[in-house]
N, CA, C and O atoms as a printed pandas DataFrame, in Angstrom:
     atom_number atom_name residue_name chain_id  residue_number  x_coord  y_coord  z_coord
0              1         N          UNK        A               1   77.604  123.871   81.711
1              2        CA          UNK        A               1   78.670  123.168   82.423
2              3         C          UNK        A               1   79.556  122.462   81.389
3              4         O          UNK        A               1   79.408  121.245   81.281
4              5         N          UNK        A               2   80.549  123.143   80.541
5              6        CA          UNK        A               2   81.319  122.849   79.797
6              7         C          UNK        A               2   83.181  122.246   80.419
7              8         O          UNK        A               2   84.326  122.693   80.359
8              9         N          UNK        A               3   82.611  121.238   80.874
9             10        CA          UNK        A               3   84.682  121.223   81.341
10            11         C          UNK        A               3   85.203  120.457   80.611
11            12         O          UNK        A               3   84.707  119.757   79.728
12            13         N          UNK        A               4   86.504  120.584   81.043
13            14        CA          UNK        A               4   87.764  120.706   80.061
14            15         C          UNK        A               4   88.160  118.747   79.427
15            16         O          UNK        A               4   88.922  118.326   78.557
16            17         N          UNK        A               5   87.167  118.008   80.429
17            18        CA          UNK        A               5   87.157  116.871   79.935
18            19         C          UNK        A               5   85.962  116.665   78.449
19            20         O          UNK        A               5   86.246  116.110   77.388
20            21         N          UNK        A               6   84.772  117.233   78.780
21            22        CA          UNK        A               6   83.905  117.130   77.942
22            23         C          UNK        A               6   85.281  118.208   76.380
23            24         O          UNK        A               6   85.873  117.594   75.492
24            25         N          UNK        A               7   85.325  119.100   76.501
25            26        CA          UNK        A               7   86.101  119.553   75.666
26            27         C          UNK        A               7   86.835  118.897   74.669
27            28         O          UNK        A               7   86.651  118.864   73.452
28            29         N          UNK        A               8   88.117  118.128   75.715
29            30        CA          UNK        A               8   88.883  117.095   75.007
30            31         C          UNK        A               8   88.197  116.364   74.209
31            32         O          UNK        A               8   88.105  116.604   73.005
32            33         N          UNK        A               9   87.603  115.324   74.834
33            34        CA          UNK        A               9   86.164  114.455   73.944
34            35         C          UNK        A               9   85.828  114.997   72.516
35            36         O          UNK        A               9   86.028  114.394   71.461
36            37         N          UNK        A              10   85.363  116.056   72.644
37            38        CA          UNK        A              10   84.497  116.794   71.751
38            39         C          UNK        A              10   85.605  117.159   71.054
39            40         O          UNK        A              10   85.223  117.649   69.991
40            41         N          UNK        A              11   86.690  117.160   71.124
41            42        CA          UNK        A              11   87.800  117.613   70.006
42            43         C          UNK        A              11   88.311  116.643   68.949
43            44         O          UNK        A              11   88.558  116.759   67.749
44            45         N          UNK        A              12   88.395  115.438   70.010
45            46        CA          UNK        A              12   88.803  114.309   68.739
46            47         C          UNK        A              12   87.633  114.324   67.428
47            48         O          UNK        A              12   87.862  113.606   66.454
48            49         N          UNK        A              13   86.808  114.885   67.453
49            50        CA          UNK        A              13   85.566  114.666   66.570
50            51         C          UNK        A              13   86.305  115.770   65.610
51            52         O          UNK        A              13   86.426  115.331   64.466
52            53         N          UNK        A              14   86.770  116.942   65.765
53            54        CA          UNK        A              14   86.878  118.188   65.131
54            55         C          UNK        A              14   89.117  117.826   64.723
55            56         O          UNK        A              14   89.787  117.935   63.696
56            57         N          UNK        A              15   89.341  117.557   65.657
57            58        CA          UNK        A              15   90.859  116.999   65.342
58            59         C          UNK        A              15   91.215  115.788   64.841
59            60         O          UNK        A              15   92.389  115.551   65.123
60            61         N          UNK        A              16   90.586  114.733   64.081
61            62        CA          UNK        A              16   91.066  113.439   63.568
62            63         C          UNK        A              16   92.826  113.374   63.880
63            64         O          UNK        A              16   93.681  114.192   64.219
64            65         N          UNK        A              17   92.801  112.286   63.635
65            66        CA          UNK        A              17   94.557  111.805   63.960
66            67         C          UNK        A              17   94.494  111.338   62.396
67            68         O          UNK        A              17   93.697  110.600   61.816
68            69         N          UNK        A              18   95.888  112.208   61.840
69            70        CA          UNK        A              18   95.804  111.613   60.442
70            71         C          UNK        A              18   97.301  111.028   60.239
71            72         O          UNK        A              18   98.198  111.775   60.629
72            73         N          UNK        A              19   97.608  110.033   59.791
73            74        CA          UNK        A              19   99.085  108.927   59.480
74            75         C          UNK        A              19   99.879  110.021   58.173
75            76         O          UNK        A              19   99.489  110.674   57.205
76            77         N          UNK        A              20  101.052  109.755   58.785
77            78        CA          UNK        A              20  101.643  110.367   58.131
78            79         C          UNK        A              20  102.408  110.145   56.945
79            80         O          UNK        A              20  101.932  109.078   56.555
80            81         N          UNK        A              21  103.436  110.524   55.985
81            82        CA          UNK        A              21  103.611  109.856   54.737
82            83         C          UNK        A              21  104.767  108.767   55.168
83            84         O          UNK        A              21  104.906  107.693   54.583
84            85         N          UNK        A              22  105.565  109.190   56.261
85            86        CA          UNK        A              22  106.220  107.936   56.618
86            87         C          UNK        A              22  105.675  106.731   57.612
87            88         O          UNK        A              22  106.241  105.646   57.739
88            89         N          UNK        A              23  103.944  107.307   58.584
89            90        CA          UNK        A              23  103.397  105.892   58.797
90            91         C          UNK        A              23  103.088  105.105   57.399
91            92         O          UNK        A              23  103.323  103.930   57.119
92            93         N          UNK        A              24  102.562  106.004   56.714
93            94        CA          UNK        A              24  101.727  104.871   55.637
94            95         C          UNK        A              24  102.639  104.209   54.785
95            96         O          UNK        A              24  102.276  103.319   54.016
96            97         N          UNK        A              25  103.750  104.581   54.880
97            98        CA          UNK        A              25  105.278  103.787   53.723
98            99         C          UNK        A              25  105.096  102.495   54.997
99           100         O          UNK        A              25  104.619  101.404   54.684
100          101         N          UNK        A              26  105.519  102.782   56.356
101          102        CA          UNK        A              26  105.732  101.620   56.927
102          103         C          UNK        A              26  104.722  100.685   57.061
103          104         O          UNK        A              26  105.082   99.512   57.155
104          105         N          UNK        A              27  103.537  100.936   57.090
105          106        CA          UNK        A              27  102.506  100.392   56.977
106          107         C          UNK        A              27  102.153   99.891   55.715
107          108         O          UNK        A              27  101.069   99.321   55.598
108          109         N          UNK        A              28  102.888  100.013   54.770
109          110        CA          UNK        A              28  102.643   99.407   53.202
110          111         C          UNK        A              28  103.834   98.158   53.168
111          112         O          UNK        A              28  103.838   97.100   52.537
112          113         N          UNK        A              29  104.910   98.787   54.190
113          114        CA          UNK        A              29  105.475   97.524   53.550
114          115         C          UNK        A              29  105.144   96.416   54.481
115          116         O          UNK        A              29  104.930   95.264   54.102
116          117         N          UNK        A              30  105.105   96.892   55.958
117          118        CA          UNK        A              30  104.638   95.894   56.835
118          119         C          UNK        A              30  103.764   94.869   56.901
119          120         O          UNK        A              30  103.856   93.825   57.547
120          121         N          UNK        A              31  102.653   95.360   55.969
121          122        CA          UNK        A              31  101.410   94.648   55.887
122          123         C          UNK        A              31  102.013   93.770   53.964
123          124         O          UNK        A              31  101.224   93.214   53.199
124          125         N          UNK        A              32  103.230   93.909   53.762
125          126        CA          UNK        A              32  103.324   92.923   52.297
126          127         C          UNK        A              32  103.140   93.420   51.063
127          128         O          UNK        A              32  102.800   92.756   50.084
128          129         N          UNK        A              33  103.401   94.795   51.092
129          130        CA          UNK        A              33  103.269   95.562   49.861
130          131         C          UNK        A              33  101.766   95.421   49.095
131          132         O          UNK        A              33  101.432   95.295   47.917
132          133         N          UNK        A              34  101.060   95.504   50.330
133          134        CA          UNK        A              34   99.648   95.304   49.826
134          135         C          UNK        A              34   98.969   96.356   48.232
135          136         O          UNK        A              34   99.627   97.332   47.871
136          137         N          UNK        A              35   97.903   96.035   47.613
137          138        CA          UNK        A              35   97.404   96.713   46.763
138          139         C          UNK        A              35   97.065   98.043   47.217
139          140         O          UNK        A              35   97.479   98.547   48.261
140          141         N          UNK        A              36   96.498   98.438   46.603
141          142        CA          UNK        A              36   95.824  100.427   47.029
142          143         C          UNK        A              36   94.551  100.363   47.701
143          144         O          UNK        A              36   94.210  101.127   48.604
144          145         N          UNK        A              37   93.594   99.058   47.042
145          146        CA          UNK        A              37   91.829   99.097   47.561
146          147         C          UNK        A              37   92.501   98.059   48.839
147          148         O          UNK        A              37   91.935   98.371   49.887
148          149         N          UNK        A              38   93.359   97.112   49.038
149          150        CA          UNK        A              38   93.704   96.498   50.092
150          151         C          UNK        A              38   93.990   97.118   51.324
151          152         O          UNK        A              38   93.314   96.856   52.319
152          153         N          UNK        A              39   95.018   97.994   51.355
153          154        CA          UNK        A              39   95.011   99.340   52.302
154          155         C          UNK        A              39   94.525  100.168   52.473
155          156         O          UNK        A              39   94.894  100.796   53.465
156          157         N          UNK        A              40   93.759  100.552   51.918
157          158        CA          UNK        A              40   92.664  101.778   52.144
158          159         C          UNK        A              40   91.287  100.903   52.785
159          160         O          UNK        A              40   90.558  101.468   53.600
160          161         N          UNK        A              41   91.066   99.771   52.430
161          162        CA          UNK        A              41   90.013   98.825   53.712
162          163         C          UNK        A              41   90.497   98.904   54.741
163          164         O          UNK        A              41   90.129   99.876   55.401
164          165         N          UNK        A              42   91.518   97.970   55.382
165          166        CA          UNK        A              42   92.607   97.926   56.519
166          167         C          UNK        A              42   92.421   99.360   57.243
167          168         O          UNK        A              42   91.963   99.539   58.371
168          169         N          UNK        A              43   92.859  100.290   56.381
169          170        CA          UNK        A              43   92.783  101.516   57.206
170          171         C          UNK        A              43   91.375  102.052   57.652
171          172         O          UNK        A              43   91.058  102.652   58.679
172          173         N          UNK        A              44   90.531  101.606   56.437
173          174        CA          UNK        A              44   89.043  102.695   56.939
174          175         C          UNK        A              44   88.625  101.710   58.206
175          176         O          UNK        A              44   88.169  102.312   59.179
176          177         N          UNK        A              45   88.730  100.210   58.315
177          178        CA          UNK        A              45   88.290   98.925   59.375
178          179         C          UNK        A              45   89.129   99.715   60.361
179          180         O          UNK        A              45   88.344  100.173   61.191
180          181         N          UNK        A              46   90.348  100.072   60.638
181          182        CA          UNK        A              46   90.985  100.555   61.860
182          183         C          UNK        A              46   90.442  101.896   62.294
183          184         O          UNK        A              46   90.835  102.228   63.412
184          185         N          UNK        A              47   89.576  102.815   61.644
185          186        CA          UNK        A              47   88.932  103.964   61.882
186          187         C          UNK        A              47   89.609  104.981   61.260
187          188         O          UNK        A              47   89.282  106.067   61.739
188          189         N          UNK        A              48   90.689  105.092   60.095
189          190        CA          UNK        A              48   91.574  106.393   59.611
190          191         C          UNK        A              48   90.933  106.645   58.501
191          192         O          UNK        A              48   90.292  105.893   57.768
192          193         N          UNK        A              49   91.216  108.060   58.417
193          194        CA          UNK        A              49   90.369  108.531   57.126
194          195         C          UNK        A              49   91.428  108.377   56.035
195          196         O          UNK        A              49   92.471  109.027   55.975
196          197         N          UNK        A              50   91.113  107.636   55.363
197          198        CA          UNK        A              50   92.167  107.223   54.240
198          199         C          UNK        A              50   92.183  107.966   52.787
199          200         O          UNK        A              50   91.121  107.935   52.165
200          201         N          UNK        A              51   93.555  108.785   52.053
201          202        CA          UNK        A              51   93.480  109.499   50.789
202          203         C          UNK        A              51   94.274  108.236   49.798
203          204         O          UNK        A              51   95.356  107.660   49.907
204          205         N          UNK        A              52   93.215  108.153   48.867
205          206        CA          UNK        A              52   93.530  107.166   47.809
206          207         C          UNK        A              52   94.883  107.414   47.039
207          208         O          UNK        A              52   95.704  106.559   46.709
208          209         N          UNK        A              53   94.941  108.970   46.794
209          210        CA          UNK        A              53   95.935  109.265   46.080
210          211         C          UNK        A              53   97.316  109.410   46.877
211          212         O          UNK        A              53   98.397  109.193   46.329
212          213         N          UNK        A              54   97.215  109.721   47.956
213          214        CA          UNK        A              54   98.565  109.006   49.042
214          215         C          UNK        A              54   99.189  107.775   48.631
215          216         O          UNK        A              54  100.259  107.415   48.140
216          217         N          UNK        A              55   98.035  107.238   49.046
217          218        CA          UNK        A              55   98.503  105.520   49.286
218          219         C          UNK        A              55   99.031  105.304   47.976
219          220         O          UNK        A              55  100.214  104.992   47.841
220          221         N          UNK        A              56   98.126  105.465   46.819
221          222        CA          UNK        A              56   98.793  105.423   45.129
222          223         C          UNK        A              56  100.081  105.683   44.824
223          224         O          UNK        A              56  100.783  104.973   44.103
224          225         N          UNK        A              57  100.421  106.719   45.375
225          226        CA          UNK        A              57  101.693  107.806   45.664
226          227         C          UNK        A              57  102.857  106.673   45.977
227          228         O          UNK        A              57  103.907  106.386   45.402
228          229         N          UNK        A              58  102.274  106.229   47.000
229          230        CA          UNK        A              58  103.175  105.122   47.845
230          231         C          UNK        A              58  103.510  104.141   47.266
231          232         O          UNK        A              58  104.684  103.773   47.300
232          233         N          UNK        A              59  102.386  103.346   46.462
233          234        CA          UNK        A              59  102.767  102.265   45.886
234          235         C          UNK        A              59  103.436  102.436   44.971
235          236         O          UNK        A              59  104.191  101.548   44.576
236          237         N          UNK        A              60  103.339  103.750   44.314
237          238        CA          UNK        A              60  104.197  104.313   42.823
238          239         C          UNK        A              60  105.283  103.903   42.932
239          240         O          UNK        A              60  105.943  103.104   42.267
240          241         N          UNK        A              61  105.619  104.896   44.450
241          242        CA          UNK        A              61  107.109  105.010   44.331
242          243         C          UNK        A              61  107.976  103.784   45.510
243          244         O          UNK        A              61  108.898  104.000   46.297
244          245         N          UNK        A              62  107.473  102.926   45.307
245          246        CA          UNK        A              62  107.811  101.616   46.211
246          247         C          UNK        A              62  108.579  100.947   45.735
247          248         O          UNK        A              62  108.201  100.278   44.774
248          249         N          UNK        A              63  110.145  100.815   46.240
249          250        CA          UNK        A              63  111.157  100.340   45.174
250          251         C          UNK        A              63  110.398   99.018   45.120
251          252         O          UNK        A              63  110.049   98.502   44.058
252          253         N          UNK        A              64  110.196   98.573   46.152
253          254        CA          UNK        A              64  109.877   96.861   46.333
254          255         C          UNK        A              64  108.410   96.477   44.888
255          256         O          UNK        A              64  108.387   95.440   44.224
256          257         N          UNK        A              65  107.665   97.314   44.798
257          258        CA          UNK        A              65  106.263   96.894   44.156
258          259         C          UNK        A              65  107.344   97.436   42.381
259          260         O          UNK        A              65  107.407   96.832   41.310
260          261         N          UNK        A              66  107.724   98.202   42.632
261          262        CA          UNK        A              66  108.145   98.776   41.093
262          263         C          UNK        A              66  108.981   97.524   40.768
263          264         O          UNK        A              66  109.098   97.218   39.581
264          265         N          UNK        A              67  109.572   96.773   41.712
265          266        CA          UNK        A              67  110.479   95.571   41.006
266          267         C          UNK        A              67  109.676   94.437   40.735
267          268         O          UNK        A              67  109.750   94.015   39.581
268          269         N          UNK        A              68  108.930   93.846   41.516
269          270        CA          UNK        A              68  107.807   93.246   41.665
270          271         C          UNK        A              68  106.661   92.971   41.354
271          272         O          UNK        A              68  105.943   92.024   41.677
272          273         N          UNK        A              69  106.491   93.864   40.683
273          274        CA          UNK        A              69  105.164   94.980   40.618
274          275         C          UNK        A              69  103.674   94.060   41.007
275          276         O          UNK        A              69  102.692   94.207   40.279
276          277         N          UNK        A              70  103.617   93.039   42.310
277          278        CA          UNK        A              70  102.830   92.364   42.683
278          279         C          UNK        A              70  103.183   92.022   44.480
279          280         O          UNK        A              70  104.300   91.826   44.959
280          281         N          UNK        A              71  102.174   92.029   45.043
281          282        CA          UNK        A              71  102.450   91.667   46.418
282          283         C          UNK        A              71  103.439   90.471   46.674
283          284         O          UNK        A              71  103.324   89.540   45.876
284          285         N          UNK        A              72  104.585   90.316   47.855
285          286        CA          UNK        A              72  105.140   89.662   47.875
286          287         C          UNK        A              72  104.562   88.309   48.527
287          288         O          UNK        A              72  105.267   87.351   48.207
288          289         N          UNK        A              73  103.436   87.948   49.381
289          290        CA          UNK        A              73  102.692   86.875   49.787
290          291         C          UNK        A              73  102.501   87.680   51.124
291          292         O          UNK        A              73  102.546   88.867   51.449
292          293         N          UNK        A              74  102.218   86.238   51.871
293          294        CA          UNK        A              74  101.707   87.109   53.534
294          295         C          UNK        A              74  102.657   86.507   54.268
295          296         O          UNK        A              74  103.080   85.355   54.182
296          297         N          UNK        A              75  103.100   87.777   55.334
297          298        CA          UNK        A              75  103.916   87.633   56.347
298          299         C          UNK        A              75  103.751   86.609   57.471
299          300         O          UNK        A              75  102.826   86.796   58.261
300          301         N          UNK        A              76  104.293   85.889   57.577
301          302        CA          UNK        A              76  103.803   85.005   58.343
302          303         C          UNK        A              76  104.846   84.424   59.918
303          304         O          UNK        A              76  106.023   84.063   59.926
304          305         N          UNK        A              77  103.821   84.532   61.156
305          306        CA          UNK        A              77  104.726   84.499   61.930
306          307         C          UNK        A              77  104.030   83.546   63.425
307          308         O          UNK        A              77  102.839   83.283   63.587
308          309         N          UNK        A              78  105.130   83.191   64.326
309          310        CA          UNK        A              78  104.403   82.392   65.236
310          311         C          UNK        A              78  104.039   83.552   66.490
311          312         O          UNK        A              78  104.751   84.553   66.409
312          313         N          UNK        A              79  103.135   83.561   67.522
313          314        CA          UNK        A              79  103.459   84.382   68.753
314          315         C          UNK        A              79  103.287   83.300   70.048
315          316         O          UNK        A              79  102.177   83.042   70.513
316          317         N          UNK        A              80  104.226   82.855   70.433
317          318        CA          UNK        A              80  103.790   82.191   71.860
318          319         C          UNK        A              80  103.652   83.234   72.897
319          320         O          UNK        A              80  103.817   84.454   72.887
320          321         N          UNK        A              81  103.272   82.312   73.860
321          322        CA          UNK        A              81  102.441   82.677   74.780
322          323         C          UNK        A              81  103.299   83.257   76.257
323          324         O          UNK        A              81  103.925   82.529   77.028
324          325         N          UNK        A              82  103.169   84.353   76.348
325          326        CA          UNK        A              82  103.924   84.207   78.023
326          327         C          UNK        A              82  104.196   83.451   79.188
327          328         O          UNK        A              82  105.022   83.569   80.093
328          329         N          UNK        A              83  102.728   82.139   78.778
329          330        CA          UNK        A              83  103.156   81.366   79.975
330          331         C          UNK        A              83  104.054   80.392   79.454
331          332         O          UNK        A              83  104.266   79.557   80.333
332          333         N          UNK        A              84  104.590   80.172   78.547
333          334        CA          UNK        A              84  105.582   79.559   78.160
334          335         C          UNK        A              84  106.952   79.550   78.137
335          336         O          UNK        A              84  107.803   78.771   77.708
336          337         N          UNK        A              85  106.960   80.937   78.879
337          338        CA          UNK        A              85  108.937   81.763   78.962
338          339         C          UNK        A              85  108.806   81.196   80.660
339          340         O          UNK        A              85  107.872   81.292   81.456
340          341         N          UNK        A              86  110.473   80.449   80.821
341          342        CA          UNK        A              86  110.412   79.524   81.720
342          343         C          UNK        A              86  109.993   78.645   82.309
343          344         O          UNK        A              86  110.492   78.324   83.387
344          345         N          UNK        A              87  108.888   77.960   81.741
345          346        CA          UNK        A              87  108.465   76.740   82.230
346          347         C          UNK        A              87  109.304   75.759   82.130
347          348         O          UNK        A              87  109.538   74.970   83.045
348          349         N          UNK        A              88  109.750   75.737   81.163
349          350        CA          UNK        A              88  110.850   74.262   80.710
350          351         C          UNK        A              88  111.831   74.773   80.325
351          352         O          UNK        A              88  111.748   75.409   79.275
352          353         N          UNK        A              89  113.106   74.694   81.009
353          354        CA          UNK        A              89  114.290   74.921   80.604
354          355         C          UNK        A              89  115.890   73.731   80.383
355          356         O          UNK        A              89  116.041   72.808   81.184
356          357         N          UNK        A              90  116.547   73.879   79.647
357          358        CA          UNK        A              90  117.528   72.751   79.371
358          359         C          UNK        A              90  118.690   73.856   80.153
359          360         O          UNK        A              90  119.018   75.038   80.047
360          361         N          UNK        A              91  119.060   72.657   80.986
361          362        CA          UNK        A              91  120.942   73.116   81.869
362          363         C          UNK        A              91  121.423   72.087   81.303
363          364         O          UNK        A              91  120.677   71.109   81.251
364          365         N          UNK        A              92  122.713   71.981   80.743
365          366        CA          UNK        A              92  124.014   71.683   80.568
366          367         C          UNK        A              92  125.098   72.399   81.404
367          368         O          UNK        A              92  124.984   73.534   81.866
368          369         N          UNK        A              93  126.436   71.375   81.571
369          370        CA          UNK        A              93  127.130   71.665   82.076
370          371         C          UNK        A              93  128.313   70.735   81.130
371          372         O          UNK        A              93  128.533   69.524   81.104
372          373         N          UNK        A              94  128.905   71.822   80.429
373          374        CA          UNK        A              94  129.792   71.632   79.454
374          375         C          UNK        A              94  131.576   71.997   79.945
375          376         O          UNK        A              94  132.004   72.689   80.868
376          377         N          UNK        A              95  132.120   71.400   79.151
377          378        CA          UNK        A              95  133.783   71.864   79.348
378          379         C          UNK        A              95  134.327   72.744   78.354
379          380         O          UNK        A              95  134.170   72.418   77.178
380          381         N          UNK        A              96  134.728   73.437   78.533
381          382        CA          UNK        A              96  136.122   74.467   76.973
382          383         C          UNK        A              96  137.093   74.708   77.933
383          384         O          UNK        A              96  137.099   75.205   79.059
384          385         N          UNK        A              97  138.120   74.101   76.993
385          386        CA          UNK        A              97  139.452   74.187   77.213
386          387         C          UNK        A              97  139.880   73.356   79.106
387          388         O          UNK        A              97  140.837   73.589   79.845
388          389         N          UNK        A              98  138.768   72.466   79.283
389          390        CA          UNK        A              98  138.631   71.947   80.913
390          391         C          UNK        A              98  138.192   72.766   81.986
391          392         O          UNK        A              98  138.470   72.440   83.140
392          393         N          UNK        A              99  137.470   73.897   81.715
393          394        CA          UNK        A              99  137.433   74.636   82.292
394          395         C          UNK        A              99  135.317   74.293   82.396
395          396         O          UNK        A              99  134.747   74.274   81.305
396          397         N          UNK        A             100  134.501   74.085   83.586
397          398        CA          UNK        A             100  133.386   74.287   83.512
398          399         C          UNK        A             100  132.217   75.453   82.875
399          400         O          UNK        A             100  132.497   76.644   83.005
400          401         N          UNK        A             101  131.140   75.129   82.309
401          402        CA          UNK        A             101  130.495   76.040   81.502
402          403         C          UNK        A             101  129.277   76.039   81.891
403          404         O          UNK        A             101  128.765   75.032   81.401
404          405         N          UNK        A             102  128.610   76.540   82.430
405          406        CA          UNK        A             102  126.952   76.518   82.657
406          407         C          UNK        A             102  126.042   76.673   81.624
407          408         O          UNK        A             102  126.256   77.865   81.400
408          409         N          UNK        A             103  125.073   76.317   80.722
409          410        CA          UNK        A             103  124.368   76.783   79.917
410          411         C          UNK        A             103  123.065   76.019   79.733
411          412         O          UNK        A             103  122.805   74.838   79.502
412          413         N          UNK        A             104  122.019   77.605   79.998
413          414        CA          UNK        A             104  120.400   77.378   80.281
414          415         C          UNK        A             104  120.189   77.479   78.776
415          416         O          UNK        A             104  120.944   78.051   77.991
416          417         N          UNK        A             105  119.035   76.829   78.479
417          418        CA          UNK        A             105  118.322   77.323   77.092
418          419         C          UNK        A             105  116.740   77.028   77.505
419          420         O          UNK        A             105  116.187   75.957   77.758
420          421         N          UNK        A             106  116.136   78.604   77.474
421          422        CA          UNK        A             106  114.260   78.204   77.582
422          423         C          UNK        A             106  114.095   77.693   76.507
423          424         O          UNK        A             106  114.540   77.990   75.399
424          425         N          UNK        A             107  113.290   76.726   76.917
425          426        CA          UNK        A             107  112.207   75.772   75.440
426          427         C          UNK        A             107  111.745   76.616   75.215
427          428         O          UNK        A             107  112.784   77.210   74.927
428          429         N          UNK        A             108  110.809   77.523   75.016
429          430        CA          UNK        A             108  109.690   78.127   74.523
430          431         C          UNK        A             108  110.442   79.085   73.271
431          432         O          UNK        A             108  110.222   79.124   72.061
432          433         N          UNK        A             109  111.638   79.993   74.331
433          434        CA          UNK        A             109  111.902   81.345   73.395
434          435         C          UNK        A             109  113.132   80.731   72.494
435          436         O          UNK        A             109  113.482   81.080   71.367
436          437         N          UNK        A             110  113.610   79.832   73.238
437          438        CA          UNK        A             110  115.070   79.774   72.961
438          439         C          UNK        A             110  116.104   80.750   73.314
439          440         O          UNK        A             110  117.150   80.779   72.665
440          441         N          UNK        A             111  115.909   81.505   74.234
441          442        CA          UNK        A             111  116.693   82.211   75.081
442          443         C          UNK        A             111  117.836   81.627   75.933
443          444         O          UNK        A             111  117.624   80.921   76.919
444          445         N          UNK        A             112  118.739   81.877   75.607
445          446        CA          UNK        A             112  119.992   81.320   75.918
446          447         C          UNK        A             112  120.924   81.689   76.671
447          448         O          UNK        A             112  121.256   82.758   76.160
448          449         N          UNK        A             113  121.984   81.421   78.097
449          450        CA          UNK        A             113  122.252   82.083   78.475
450          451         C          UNK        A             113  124.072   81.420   79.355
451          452         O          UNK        A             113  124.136   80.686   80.341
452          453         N          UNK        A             114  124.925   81.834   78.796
453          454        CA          UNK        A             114  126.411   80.988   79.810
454          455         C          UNK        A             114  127.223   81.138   81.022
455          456         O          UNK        A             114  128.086   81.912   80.608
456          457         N          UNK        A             115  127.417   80.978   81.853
457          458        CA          UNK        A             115  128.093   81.596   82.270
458          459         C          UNK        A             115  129.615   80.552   82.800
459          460         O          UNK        A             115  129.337   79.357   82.696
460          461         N          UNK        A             116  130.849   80.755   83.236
461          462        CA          UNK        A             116  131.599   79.761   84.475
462          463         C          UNK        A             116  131.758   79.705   84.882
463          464         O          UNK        A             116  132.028   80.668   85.600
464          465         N          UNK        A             117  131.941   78.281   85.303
465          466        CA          UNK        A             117  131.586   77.699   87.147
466          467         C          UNK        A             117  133.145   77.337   87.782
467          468         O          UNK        A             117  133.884   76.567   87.169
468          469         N          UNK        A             118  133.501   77.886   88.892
469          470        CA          UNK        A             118  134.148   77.406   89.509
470          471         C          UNK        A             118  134.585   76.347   89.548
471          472         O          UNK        A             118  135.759   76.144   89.240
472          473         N          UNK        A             119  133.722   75.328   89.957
473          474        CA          UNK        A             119  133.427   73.557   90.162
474          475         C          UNK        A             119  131.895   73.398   90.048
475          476         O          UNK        A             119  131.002   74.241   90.139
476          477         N          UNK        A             120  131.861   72.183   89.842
477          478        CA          UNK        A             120  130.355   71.611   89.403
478          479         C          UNK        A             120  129.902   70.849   90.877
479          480         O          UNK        A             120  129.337   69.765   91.020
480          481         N          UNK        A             121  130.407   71.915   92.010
481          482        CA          UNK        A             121  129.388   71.320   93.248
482          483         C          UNK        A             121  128.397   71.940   93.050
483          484         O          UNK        A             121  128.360   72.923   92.311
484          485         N          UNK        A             122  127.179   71.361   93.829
485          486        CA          UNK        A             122  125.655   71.315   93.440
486          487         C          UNK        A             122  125.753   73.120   94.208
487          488         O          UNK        A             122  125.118   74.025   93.666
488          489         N          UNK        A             123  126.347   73.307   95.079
489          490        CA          UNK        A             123  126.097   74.877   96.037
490          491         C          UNK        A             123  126.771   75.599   94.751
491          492         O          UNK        A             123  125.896   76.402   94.427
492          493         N          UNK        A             124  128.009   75.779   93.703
493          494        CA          UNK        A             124  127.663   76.465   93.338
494          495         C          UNK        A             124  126.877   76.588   91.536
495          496         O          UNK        A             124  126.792   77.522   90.739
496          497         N          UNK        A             125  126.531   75.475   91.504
497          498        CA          UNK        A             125  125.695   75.462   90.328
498          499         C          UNK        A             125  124.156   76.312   91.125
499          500         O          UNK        A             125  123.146   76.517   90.452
């Protein structure tokens, strides 16, 4: 009883997924122009079968490491949280040229947004 699900299964074992020479450029610079034994961990920890002499390849010819010729530090970044887009928002109601201006800004993203108002009665704010 061989079906076509057991099949599939049984193929990823015989078909690996292998990165290609333009994943692993983006993945070299993404991760900070990492070393050669630095990316080839990263990759074997994510499950890819990693070729040393690729990645070497890569760093060779890396305008960024050839100027450099040392990692640039670590990328560093914030991620808030989804429940944080619209909870708290700032309205103003500004003038240009006397003319009314509406403008939201979310706290969280800083997403910003204008539009103008007719008049500043409360129906159509």
């Amino acid at each position: 009883d061989y079906s076509y699900h057991t099949h599939l299964l049984t193929s990823f074992d015989y078909n690996p997924c292998l990165l290609t020479d333009t994943k692993l450029r983006r993945l070299h610079r993404r991760f900070g122009h990492p070393s050669t034994d630095r990316l080839r961990r990263v990759l074997t920890r994510a499950g890819h079968e990693t070729n040393k002499e690729a990645i070497e390849h890569i760093r060779k010819f890396c305008h960024h490491c050839q100027m450099y010729n040392k990692s640039p530090g670590r990328f560093q970044f914030i991620l808030h949280e989804d429940v944080d887009f619209n909870h708290s928002i700032i309205i103003n109601i500004m003038y240009l040229d006397g003319d009314p201006v509406l403008h939201i800004v979310d706290k969280a993203t800083h997403f910003n947004a204008a539009a103008w108002l007719l008049n500043i009665s409360t129906k159509v704010v």
